[in-house]
C-alpha positions as CSV (number, residue, x, y, z in Angstrom):
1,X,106.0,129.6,86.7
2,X,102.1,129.2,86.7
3,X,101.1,125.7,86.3
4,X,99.2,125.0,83.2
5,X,95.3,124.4,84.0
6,X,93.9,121.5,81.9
7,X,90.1,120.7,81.4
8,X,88.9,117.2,81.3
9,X,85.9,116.2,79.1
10,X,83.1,113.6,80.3
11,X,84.4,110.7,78.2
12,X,82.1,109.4,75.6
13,X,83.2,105.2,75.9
14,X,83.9,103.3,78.9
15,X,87.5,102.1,79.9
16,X,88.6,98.7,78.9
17,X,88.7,96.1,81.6
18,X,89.6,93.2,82.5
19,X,86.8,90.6,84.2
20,X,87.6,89.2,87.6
21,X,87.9,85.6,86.6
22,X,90.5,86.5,84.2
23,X,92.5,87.5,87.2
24,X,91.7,84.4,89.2
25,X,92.7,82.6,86.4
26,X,96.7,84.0,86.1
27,X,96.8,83.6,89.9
28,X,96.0,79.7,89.5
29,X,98.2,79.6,86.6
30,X,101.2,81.8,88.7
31,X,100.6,79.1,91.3
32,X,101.1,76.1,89.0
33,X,104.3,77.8,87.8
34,X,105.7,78.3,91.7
35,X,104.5,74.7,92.5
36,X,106.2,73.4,89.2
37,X,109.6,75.3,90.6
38,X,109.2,73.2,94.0
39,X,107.9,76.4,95.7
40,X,104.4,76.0,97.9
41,X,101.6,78.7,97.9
42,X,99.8,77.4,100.4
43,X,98.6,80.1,102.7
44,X,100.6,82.5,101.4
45,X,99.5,86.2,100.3
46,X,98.9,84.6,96.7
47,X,96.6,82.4,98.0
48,X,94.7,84.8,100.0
49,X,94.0,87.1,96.8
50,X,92.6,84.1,94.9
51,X,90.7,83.4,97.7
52,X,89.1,87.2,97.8
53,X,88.4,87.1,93.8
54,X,87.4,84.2,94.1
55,X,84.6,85.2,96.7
56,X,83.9,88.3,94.4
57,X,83.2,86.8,91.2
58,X,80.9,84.2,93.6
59,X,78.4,87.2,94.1
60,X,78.5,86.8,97.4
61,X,79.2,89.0,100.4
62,X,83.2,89.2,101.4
63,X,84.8,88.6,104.6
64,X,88.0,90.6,104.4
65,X,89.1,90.5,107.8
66,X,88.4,86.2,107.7
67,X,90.6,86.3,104.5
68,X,93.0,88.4,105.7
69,X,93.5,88.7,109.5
70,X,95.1,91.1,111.6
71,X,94.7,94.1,109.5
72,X,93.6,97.1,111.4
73,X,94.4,100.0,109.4
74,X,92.2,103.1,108.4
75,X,93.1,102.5,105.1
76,X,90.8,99.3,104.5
77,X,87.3,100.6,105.5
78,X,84.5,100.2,102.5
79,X,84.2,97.6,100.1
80,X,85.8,99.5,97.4
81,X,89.3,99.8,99.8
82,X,89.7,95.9,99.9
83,X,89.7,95.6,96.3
84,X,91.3,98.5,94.9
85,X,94.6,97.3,97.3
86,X,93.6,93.6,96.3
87,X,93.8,94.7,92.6
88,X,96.8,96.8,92.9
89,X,98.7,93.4,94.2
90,X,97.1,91.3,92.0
91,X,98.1,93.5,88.7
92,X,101.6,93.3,89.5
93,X,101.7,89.4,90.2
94,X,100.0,89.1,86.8
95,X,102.5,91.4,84.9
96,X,105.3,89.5,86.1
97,X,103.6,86.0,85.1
98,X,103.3,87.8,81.9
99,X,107.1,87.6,81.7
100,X,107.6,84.4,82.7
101,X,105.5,82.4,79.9
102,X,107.6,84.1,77.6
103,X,110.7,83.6,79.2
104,X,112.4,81.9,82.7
105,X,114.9,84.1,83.7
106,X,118.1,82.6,84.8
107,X,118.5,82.8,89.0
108,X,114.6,83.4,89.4
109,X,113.5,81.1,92.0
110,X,115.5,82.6,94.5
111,X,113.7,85.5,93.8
112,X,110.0,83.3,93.8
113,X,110.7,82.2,96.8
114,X,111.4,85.9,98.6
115,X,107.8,87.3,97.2
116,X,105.7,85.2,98.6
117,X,106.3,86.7,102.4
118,X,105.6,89.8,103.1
119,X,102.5,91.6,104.3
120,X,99.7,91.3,102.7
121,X,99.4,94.6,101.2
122,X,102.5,97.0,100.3
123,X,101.0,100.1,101.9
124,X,101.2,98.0,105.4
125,X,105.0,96.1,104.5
126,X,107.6,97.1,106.6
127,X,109.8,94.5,105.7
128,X,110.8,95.2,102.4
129,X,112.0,92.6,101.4
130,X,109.5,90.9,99.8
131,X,108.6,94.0,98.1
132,X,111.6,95.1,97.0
133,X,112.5,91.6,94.9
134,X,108.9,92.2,93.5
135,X,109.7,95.0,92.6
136,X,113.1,94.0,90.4
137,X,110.7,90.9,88.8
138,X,108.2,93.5,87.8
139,X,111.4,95.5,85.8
140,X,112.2,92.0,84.7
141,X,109.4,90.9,83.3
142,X,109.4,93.6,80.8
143,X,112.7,92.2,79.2
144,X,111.0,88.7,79.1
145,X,108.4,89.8,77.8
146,X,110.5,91.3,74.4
147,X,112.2,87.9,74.5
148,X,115.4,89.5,76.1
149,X,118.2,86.8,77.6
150,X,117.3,87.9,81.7
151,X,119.9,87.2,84.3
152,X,119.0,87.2,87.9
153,X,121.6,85.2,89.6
154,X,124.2,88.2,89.6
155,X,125.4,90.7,92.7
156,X,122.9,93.4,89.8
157,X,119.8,92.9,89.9
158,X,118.5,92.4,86.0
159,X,120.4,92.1,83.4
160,X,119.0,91.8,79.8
161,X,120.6,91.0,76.8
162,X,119.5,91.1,73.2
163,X,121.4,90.2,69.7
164,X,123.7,93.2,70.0
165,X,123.5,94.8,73.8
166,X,123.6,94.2,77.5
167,X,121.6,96.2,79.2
168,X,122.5,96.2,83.2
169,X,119.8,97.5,85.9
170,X,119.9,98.7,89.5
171,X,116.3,98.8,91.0
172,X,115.5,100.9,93.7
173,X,112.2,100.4,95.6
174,X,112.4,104.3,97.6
175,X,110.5,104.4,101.2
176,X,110.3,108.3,101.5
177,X,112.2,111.4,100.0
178,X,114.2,111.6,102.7
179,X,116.8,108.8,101.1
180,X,115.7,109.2,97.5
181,X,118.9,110.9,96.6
182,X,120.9,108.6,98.2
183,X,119.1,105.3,96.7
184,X,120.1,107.1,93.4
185,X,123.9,107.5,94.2
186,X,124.1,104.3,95.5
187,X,122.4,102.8,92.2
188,X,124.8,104.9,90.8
189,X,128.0,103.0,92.5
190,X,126.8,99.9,92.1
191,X,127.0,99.8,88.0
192,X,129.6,101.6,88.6
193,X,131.5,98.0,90.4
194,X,129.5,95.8,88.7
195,X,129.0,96.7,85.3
196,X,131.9,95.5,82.8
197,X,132.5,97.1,79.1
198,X,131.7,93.9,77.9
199,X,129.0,91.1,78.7
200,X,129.0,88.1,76.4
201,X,130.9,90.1,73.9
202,X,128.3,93.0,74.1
203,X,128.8,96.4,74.8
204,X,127.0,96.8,78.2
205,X,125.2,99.9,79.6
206,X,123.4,101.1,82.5
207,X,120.3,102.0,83.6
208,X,118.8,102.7,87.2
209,X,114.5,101.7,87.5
210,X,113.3,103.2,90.7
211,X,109.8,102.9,92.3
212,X,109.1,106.4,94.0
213,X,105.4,105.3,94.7
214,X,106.1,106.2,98.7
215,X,108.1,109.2,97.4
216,X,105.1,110.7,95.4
217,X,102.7,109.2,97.6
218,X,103.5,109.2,101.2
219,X,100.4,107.2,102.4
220,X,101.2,104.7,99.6
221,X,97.5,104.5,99.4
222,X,95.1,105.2,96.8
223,X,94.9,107.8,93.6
224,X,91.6,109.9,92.9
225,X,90.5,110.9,89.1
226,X,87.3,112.7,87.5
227,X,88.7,110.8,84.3
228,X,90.8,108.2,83.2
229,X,93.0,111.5,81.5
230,X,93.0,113.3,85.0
231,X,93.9,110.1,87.0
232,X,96.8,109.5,84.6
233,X,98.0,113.3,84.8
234,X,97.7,113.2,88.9
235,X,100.5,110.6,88.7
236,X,102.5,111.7,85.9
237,X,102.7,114.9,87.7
238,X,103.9,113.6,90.5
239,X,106.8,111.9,88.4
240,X,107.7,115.1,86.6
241,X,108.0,117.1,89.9
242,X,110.3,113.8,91.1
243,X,112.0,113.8,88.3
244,X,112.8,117.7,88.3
245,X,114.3,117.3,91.8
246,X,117.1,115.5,90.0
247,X,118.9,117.9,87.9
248,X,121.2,119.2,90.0
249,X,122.2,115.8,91.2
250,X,125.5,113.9,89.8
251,X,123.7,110.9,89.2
252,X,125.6,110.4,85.7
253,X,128.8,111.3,86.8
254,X,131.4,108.8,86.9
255,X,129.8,105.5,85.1
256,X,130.7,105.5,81.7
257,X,127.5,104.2,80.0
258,X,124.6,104.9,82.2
259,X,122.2,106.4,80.2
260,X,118.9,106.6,81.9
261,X,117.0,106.4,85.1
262,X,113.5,105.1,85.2
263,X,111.3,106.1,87.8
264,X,108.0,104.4,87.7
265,X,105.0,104.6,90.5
266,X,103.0,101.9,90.7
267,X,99.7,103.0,92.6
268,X,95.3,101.9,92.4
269,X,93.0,104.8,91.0
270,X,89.8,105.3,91.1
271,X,88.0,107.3,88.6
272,X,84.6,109.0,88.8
273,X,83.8,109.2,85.1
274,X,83.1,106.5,84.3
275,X,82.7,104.5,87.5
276,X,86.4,102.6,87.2
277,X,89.0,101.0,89.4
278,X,92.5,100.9,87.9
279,X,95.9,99.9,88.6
280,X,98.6,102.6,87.5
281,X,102.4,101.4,86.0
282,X,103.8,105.0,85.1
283,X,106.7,105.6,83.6
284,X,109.0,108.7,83.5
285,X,112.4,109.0,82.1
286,X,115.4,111.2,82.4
287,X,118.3,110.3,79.7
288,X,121.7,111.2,80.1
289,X,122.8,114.1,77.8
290,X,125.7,114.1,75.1
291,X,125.0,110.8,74.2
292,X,126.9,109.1,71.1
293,X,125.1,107.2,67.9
294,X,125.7,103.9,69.6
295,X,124.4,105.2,73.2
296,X,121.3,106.5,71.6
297,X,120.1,103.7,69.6
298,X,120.6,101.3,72.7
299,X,118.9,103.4,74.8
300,X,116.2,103.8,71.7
301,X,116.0,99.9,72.2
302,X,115.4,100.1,75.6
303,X,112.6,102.7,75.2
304,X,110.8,100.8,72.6
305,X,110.6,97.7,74.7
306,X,109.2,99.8,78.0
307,X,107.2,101.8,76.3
308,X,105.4,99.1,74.0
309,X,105.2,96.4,76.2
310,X,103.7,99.2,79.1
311,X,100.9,100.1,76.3
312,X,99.9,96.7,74.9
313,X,96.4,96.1,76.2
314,X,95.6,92.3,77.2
315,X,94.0,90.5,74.8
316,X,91.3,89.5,77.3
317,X,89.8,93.1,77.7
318,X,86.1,94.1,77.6
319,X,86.5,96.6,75.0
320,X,85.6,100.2,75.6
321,X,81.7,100.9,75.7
322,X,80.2,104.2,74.3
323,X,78.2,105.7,77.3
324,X,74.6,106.8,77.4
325,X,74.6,110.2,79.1
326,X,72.0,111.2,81.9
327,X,69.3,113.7,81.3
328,X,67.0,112.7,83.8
329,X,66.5,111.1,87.0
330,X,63.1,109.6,88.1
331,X,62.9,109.4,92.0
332,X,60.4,106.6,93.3
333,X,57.6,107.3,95.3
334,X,58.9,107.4,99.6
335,X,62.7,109.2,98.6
336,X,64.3,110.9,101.4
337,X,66.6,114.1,100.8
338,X,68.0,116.5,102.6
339,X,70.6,119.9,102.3
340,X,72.5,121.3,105.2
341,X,70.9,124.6,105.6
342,X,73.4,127.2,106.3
343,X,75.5,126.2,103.3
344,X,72.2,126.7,101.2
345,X,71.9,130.2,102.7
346,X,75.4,130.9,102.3
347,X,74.9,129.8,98.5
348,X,71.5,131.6,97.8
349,X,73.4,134.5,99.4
350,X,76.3,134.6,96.9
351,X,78.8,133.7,99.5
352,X,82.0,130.9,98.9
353,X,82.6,130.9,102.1
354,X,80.8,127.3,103.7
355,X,83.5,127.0,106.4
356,X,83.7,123.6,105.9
357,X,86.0,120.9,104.6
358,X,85.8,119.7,101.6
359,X,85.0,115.6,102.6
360,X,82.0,117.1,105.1
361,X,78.6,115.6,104.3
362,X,76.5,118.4,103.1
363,X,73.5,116.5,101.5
364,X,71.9,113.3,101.3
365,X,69.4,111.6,99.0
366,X,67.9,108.0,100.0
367,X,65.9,106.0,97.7
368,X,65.4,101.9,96.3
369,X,67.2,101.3,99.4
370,X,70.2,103.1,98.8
371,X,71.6,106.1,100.4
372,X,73.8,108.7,98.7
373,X,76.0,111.0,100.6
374,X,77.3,114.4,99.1
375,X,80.1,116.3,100.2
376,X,81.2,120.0,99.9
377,X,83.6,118.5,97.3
378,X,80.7,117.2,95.2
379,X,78.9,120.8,95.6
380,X,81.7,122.8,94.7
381,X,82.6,121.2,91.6
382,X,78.9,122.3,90.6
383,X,78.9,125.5,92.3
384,X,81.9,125.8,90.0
385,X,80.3,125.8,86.6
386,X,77.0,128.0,88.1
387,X,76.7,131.5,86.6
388,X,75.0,134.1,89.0
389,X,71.9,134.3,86.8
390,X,71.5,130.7,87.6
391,X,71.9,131.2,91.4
392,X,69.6,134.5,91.1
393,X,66.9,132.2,89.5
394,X,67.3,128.9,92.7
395,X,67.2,131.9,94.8
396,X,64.0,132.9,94.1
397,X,62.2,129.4,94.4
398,X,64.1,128.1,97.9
399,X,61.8,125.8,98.3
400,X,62.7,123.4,95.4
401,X,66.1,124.5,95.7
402,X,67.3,122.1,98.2
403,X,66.4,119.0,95.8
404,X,67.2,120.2,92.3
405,X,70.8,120.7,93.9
406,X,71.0,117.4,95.2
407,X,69.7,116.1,91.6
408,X,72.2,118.1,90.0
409,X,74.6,116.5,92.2
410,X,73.5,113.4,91.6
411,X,73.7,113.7,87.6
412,X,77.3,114.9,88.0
413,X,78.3,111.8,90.2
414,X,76.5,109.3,87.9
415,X,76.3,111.4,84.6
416,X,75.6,108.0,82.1
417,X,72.6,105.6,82.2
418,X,74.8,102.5,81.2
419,X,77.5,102.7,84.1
């Protein structure tokens, strides 16, 4: 089947955001709890991405590799890297704070105490550990937050209770697609030993969360959006397709009252339009069928709490901005430019053909100190939207060719005034 092509519009208002202090804030306050519990944060991971915020909101210049030592990888080059993995930490800690001012769930300092180790950043952990308890306080939280009765001293790993069910949860942090099946099954198994009929004289059911981040994204790296819309439809899509893969798996079979499995990736974007960082939590769902009256209004319980307590914005946020788009751009007196030439011929010529990839440098424009690198990427997308009679009429003036491209570039990469 043909995959449906969607258009994204240049948004009109900014996204809402949160300000860095805010974040340095609900680390202190996430340390006060652990140090309240008899649990130290003293050079711990936590303490290192208080450090970094700190430093950022300062003003001043950062020194990652001071901060956090011993990280080599490719991954953490530009400035932008360090805090987009920073953030994408950071987010998580705070959602599961979140959950803890509402309510302490029962068994969670065992857990407190496993989180704080680790690498620094989940794309580099390779003992899991750490990660994988994280994982089951970020599910967790969510029950906290609705004010749920949370049990983590149990052989499962959540269980949640409100006035008239029991909800019991296997989470599954998957490392690659190779044992996503099998992390399923064995989610699967578990309830199936562990979960009663009854909890507290509830009628109990099953669900299974899993984090298929590693799955979806094998680099466990970063996202890339032209929109907020786009960036949020890169990972969904990715969820769908993981989710599809399931059908033909018995993952229902054999435990009576599992009703759902809740795959979630949890990944940092960065979006183009407007210029934003972000921290993804998304969601997909796949429901057991035939379900009876009771079976669907507990799992229309558990919906409603994931789903409304994923969409509630923090009161905090800087509320969205309406954008000032760019018409014009003035270029100072001593600007630099330049166009790789055979490309431009290639273009003039009516070709598509620039036998290049699509992260090469093609173009550059310097000026107020700062220089701006396109790619073929960057040209493309333009090139895109170009009608012949508008190549036909660059063609015939090549000598001002090379920089109304670039400015055109330049005007799609920073199309508003105010960001």
């Amino acid at each position: 089947m043909m995959k449906e092509k969607r258009s994204y519009p240049v948004p009109t208002h900014s996204i809402p955001w949160l300000q860095l202090s805010a974040h340095v804030a609900d680390l202190i306050e996430l340390q006060s709890f652990f140090e309240s519990r008899g649990i130290s944060t003293n050079n711990t991971r936590i303490d290192r991405y208080k450090k970094y915020l700190e430093q950022a909101t300062s003003g001043n210049p950062i020194n990652e590799a001071h901060i956090f030592k011993n990280i080599s990888d490719t991954r953490f080059q530009s400035d932008l890297d360090w805090k987009l993995y920073v953030l994408r930490e950071v987010h998580e800690l705070m959602w599961i704070l979140k959950g803890l001012k509402v309510h302490i769930p029962k068994g969670v300092d065992d857990k407190l105490r496993k989180i704080i180790g680790g690498s620094d950043f989940a794309a580099l952990d390779t003992h899991t550990e750490s990660r994988n308890t994280q994982f089951e306080l970020r599910i967790a939280s969510y029950f906290c937050q609705a004010g749920c009765e949370v049990d983590l001293s149990t052989g499962t790993d959540v269980i949640a209770t409100t006035a008239k069910h029991a909800f019991y949860l296997e989470c599954k942090r998957i490392a690659s697609s190779n044992n996503f099946r099998q992390n399923l099954i064995k989610a699967r198994n578990q309830l199936i030993e562990r979960m009663p009929r009854r909890h507290d004289n509830k009628k109990t059911y099953g669900f299974i969360a899993a984090d298929v981040t590693k799955v979806a994204f094998a680099h466990n790296g970063l996202t890339f959006g032209l929109t907020n819309d786009h960036a949020r439809d890169v990972v969904q899509d990715k969820l769908i397709k993981i989710g599809d893969s399931t059908m033909d798996m018995p993952m229902f079979s054999g435990c009576r009252n599992l009703l759902y499995c809740w795959l979630q990736i949890h990944i940092p974007s960065l979006i183009t339009h407007p210029p934003t960082t972000a921290t993804r939590f998304s969601s997909y769902g796949i429901p057991t069928s035939n379900l009876d009256r009771r079976s669907r209004q507990a799992l229309g319980i558990f919906e409603a709490i994931i789903t409304t307590l994923g969409n509630r914005p923090d009161a905090r946020e800087i509320p969205p901005e309406k954008l000032i788009r760019r018409t014009t751009v003035s270029l100072p007196a001593g600007a630099i430019f330049w166009f790789e030439e055979q490309l431009l011929e290639a273009f003039l010529e009516g070709s598509d053909n620039y036998s290049k990839t699509s992260d090469e440098v093609i173009a550059g424009l310097t000026f107020d100190g700062v220089e701006h690198e396109f790619t073929l990427m960057d040209f493309e997308m333009l090139a895109a939207d170009m009608p012949i009679s508008e190549r036909q009429r660059l063609a015939s003036s090549p000598d001002s060719t090379r920089l109304e491209l670039i400015m055109k570039m330049y005007i799609q990469r920073y199309p508003f005034e105010n960001a």
